[in-house]
C-alpha positions in Angstrom: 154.2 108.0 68.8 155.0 106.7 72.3 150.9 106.2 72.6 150.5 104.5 69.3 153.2 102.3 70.4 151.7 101.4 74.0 148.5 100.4 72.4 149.5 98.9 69.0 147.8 101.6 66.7 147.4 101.3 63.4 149.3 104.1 62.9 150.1 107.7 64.4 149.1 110.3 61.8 151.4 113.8 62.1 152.3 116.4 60.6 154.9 115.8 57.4 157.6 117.9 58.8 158.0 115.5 61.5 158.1 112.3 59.3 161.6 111.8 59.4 162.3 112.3 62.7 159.2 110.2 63.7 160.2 107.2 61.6 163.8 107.2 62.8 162.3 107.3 66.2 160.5 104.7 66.0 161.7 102.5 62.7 159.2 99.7 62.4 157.8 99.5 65.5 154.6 101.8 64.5 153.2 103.1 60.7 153.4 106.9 60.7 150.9 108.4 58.8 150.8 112.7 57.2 147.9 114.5 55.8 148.4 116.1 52.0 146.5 118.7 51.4 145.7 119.7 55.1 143.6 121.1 56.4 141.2 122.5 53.4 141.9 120.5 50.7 142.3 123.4 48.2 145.9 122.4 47.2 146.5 121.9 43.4 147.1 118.3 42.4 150.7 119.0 41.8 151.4 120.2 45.0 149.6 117.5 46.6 151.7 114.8 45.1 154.5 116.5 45.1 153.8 116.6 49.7 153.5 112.8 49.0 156.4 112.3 47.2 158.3 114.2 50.0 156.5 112.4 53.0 157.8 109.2 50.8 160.9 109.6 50.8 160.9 110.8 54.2 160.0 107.2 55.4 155.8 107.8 55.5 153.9 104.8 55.8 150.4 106.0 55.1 149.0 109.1 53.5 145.5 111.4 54.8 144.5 113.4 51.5 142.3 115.9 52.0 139.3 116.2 49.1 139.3 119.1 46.9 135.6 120.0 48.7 135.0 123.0 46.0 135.8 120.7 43.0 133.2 118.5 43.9 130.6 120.5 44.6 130.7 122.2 41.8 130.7 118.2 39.8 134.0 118.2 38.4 134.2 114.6 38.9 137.2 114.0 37.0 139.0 116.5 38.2 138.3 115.0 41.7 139.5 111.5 40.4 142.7 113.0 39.0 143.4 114.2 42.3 142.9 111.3 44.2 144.9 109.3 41.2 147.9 111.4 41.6 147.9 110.7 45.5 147.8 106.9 45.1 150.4 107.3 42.6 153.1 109.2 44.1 152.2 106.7 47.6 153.5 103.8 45.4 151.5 101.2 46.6 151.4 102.8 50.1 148.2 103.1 52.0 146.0 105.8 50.7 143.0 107.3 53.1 140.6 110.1 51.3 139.2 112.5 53.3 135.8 113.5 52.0 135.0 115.9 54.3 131.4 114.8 55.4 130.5 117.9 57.5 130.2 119.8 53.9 128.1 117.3 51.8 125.0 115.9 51.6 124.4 112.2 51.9 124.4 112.2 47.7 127.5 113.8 47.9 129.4 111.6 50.2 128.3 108.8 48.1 129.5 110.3 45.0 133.2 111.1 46.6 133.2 107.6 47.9 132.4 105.9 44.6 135.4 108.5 43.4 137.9 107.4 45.8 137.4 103.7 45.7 137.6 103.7 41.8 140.6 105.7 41.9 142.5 103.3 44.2 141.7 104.5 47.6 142.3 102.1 50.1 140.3 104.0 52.3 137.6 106.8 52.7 137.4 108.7 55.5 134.6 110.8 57.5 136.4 114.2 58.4 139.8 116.2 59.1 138.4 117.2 62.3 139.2 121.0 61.3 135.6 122.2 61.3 132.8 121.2 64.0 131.7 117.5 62.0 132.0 114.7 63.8 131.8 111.4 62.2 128.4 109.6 61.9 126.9 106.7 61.8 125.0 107.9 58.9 128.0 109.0 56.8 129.7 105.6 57.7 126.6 103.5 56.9 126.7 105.9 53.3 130.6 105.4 52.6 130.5 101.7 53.5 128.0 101.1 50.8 129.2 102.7 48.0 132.7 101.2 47.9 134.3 98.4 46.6 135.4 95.2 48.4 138.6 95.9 49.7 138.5 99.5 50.1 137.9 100.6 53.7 136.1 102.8 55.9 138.3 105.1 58.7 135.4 107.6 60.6 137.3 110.5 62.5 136.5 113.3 64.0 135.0 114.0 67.2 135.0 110.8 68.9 135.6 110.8 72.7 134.3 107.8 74.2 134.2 104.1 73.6 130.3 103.9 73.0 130.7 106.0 69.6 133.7 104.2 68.7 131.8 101.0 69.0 128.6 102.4 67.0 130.8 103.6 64.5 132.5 100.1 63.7 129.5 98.6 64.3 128.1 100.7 61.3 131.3 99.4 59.0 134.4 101.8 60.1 137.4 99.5 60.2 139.4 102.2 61.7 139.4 104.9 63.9 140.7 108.5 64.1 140.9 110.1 67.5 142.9 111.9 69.5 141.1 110.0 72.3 142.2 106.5 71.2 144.4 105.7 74.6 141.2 106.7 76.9 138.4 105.0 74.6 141.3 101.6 74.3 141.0 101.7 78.7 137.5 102.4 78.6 137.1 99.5 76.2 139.3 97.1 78.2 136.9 98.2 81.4 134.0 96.6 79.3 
């Protein structure tokens, strides 16, 4: 939290049994952001709204849902949007970033959980959890970017380490950033 305050994140993403202590820590002075359904996704919907109605009331600003991978693999589409539904409802007009879990699709299945997200109110998709050995891609980014709506957004994280993938990685349409590198890729950045 101290980090994301120095350099003026867009948020600092923790685990939910540290939301309340983070937000009376630091109030207003940064977005905190949980994950539901971390790390694997395999959560029932239930459960999974039911960790965003706790991270809620807790004070959480933004929510990281983790895709039901297994569900849409094996096509249950609308079991997928129902998922992501019940996410963006229990947020209550809080920001909402899917994680689709790149590393375990193909390009026609990133596409296909994109579309999903963004038409079940997403206000973001995102690359990876950084739980398994993806990393986010320009390719995957390029993929999400174009099969979303206007105003939906694209956050690539997972396994960037220096400024020169962070800038690729906007360049290719991310319009945020998940790292655990952010304060040395912000000084590298400011060296530029």
């Amino acid at each position: 939290c101290d980090d994301g305050m120095k350099y003026h994140t867009a948020s600092v993403c923790i685990p939910a049994s540290y939301v309340k202590q983070a937000k009376e820590d630091v109030g207003d002075k940064l977005p905190i952001c949980t994950v539901i359904g971390f790390p694997l996704g395999a959560n029932t919907t239930e459960i999974k709204a039911a960790e965003t109605e706790r991270a809620y009331c807790d004070g959480c600003d933004e929510f990281d849902m983790v895709i039901n991978v297994g569900a849409l693999k094996s096509k249950n589409y609308a079991y997928v949007k129902r998922d992501f539904e019940a996410v963006v409802t229990a947020a209550k007009g809080k920001i909402v970033k899917v994680i689709i879990e790149t590393f375990y699709l193909t390009p026609e299945e990133v596409a296909v959980a994109s579309r999903i997200a963004s038409d079940a109110g997403a206000n973001f998709v995102k690359t990876c959890t950084g739980f398994n050995d993806g990393i986010a891609t320009v390719e995957n980014v390029k993929i999400m970017k174009a099969n979303i709506a206007d105003g939906v957004k694209v956050k690539a994280s997972s396994g960037i380490r220096n400024y020169e993938q962070a800038k690729a990685l906007i360049e290719a349409g991310a319009e945020r950033l998940g790292t655990s590198a952010g304060a040395k890729i912000l000084e590298d950045a400011a060296g530029k």
